[in-house]
C-alpha positions as CSV (number, residue, x, y, z in Angstrom):
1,X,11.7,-34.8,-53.9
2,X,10.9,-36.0,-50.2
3,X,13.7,-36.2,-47.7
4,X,15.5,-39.7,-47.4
5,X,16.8,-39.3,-44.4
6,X,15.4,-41.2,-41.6
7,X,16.2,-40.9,-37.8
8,X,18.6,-43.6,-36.3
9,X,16.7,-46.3,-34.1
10,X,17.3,-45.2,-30.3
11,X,19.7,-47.4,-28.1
12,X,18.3,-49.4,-25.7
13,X,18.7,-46.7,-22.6
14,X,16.6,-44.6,-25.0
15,X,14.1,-46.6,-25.4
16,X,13.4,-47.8,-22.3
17,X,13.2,-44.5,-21.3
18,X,10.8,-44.3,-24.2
19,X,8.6,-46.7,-22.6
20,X,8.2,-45.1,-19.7
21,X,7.2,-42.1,-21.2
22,X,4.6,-43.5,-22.8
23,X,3.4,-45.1,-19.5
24,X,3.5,-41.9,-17.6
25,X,2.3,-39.8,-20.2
26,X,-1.0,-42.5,-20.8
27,X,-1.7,-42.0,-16.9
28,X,-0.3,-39.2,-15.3
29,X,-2.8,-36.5,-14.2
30,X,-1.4,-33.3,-15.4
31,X,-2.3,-29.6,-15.2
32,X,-4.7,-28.4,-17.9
33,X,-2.1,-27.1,-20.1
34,X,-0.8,-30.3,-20.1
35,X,2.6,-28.9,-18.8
36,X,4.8,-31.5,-17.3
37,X,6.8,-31.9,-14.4
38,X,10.4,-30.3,-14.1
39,X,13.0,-32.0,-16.0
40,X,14.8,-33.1,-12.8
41,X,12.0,-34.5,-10.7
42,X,10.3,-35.8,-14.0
43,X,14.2,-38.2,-13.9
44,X,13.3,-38.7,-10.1
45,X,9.5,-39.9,-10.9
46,X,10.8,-42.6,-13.5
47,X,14.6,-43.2,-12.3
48,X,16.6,-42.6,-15.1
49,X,19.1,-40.5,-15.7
50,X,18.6,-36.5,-17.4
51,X,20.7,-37.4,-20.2
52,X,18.6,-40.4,-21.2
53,X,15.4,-38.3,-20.5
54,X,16.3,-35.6,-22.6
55,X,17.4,-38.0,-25.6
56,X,13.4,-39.3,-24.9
57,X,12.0,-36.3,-24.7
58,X,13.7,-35.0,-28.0
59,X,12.4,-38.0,-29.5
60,X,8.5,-37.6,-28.4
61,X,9.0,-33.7,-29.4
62,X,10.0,-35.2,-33.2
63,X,6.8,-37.5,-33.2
64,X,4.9,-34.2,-32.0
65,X,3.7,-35.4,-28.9
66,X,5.3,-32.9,-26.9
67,X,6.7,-29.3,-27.5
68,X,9.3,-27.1,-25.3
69,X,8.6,-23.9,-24.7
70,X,12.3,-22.1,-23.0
71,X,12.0,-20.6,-20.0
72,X,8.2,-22.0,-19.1
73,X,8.4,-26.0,-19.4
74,X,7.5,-29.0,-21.8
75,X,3.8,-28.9,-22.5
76,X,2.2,-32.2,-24.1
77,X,0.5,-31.8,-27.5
78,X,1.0,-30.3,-30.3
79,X,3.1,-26.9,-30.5
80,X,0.1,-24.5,-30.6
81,X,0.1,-22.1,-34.0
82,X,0.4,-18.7,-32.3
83,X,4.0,-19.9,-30.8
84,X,4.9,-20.4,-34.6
85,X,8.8,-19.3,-35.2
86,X,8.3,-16.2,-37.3
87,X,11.6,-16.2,-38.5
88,X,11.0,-20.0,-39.6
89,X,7.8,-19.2,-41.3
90,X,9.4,-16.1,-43.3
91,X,11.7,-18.3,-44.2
92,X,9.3,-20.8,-46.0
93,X,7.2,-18.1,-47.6
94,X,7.0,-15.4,-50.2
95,X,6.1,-12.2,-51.0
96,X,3.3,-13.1,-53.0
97,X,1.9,-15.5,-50.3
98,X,2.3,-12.6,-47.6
99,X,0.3,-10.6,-49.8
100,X,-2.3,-13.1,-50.5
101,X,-2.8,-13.5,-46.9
102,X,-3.2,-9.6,-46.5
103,X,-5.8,-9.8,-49.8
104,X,-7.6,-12.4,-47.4
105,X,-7.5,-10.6,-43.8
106,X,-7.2,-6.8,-44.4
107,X,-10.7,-6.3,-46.6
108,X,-12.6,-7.5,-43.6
109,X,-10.6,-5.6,-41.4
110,X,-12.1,-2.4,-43.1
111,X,-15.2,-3.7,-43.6
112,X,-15.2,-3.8,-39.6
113,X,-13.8,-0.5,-39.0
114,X,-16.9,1.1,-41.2
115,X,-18.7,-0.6,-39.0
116,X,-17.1,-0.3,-35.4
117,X,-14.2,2.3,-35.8
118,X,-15.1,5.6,-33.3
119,X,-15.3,9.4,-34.2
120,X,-11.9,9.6,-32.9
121,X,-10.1,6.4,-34.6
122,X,-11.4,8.0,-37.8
123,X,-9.7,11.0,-37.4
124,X,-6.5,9.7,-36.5
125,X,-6.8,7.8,-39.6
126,X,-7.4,10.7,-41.8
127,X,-4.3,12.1,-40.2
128,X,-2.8,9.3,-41.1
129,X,-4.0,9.3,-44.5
130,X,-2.9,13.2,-45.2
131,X,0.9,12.4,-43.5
132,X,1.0,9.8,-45.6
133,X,0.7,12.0,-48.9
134,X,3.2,14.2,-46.7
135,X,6.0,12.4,-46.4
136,X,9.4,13.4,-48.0
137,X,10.7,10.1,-47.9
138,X,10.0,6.4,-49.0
139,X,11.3,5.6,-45.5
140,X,8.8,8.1,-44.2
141,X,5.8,6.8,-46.2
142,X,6.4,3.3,-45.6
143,X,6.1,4.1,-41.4
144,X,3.1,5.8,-42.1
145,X,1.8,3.2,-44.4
146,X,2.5,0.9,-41.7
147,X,0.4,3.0,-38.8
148,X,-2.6,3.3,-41.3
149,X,-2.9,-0.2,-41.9
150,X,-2.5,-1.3,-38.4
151,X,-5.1,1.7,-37.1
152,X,-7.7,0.4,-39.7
153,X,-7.4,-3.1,-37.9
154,X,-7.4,-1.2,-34.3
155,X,-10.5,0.2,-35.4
156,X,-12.4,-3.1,-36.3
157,X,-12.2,-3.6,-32.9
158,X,-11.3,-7.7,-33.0
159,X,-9.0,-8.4,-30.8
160,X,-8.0,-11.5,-32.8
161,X,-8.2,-10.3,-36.2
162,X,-5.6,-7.8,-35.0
163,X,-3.3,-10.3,-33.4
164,X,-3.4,-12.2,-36.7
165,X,-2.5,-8.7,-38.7
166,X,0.1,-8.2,-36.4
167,X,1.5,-11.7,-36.8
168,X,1.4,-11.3,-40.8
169,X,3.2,-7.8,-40.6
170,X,6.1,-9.6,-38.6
171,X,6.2,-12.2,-41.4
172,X,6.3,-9.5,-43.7
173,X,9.0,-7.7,-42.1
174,X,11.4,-10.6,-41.9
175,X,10.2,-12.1,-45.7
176,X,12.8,-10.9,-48.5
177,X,11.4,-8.9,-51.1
178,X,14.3,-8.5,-53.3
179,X,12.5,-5.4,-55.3
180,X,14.5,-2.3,-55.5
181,X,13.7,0.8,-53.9
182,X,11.8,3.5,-56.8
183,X,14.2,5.9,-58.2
184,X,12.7,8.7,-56.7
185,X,13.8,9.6,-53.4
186,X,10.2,9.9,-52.3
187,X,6.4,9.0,-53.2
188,X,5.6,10.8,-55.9
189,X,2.6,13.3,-56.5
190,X,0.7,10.7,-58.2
191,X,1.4,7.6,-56.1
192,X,-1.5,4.7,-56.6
193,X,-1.5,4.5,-52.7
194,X,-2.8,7.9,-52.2
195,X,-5.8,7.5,-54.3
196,X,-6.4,4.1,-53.0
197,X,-5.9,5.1,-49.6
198,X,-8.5,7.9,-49.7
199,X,-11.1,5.3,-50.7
200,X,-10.8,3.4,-48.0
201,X,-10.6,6.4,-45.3
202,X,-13.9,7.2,-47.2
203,X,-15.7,4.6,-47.1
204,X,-15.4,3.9,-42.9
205,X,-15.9,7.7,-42.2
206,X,-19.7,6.8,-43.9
207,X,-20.1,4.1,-42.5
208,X,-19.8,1.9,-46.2
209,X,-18.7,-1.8,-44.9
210,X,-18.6,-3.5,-48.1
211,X,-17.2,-0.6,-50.0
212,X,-14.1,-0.5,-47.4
213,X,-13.7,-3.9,-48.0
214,X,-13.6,-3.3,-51.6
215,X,-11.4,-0.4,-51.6
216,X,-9.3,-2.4,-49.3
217,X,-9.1,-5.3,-51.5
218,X,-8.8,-3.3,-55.1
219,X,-6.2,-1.0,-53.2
220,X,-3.9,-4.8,-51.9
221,X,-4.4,-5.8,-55.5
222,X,-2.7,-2.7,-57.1
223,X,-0.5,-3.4,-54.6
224,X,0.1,-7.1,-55.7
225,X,0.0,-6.2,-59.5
226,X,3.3,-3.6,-58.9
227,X,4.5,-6.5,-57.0
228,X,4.4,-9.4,-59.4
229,X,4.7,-7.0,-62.2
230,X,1.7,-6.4,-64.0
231,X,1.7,-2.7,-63.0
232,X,4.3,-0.4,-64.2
């Protein structure tokens, strides 16, 4: 059901204030980040008072037309995506949507690193690979889970594909799972990770870009199945 409420009309200091706005914003020649001038001279430059302009600015940063950044200035536009709350997005989304957007980034992230990854970044992910099967904890594992991922996506050498991975995991850390820890105090022997995991570490060492991406993606899906259930 959509929200009812609606925002009450502005009072007349408002929206003269409003107006002007508008008029300075239509022809004012601003840096190319479109970042505005200081709050106080911005009151000088069309005589009203700070109170009023803030109460107008709020207003133009509801309508989207503007968006505050703390610390750096008001900016006009749109707020741009990569300056996204993470806490707020968490908030709105899942654990199966965080895994769906793994299932969509981190197949061509190995497909990449088969292709780009050095001598050296796959041996540190085979080190990776073995402490992962090493570790004596869940806590453990799940750090070195963590590194493995992250140096397959080092390794695909995109610097953008990596920001984006990094922006998911922080999602990920701050989405609740509300799944149990295993009864077992750590991974055991037969843990579908391992198996899963050795694929992938495979695959980029010969330099097999659509099998990493496959074992990427069959490894996230056992991964999801666990998740939503359909894996005991």
């Amino acid at each position: 059901m959509m929200d009812q409420t609606v925002d009450s009309p502005p009072d007349a200091a408002v929206s003269g204030v409003l107006t002007q706005l508008y008029g300075f914003l239509s022809a004012a020649r601003l840096p190319d980040d479109g970042r505005l001038p200081p709050e106080r001279e911005l009151a000088e430059l069309l005589g009203v008072k700070r109170a009023e302009l803030r109460k107008g600015l709020a207003v133009l940063e509801r309508e989207g037309q503007l968006w505050r950044h703390v610390g750096k200035g008001t900016f006009v536009g749109p707020r741009p995506p990569q300056l996204l709350d993470i806490s707020d997005l968490a908030q709105r989304s899942n654990p199966l949507q965080v895994m769906k957007a793994r299932i969509g980034l981190e197949p061509e992230l190995a497909r990449l690193a088969a292709i780009n990854a050095t001598a050296a970044e796959v041996t540190t992910l085979a080190e990776l690979n073995t402490a992962c099967r090493a570790s004596t904890t869940w806590r453990e594992y799940e750090a070195y889970d963590a590194r493995f991922h992250h140096q397959i996506a080092e390794a695909a050498h995109n610097p953008i594909l990596l920001a984006l991975l990094e922006a998911l995991n922080a999602v990920r850390r701050a989405v609740t799972w509300g799944r149990p820890r295993p009864s077992h105090s750590s991974p055991p022997a037969d843990h579908h990770s391992f198996d899963d995991h050795d694929r992938i570490v495979d695959a980029i060492a010969h330099r097999e870009p659509a099998g990493a991406a496959d074992a990427m993606r069959r490894h996230l899906q056992n991964v999801e199945d666990r998740l939503i259930g359909r894996s005991p």
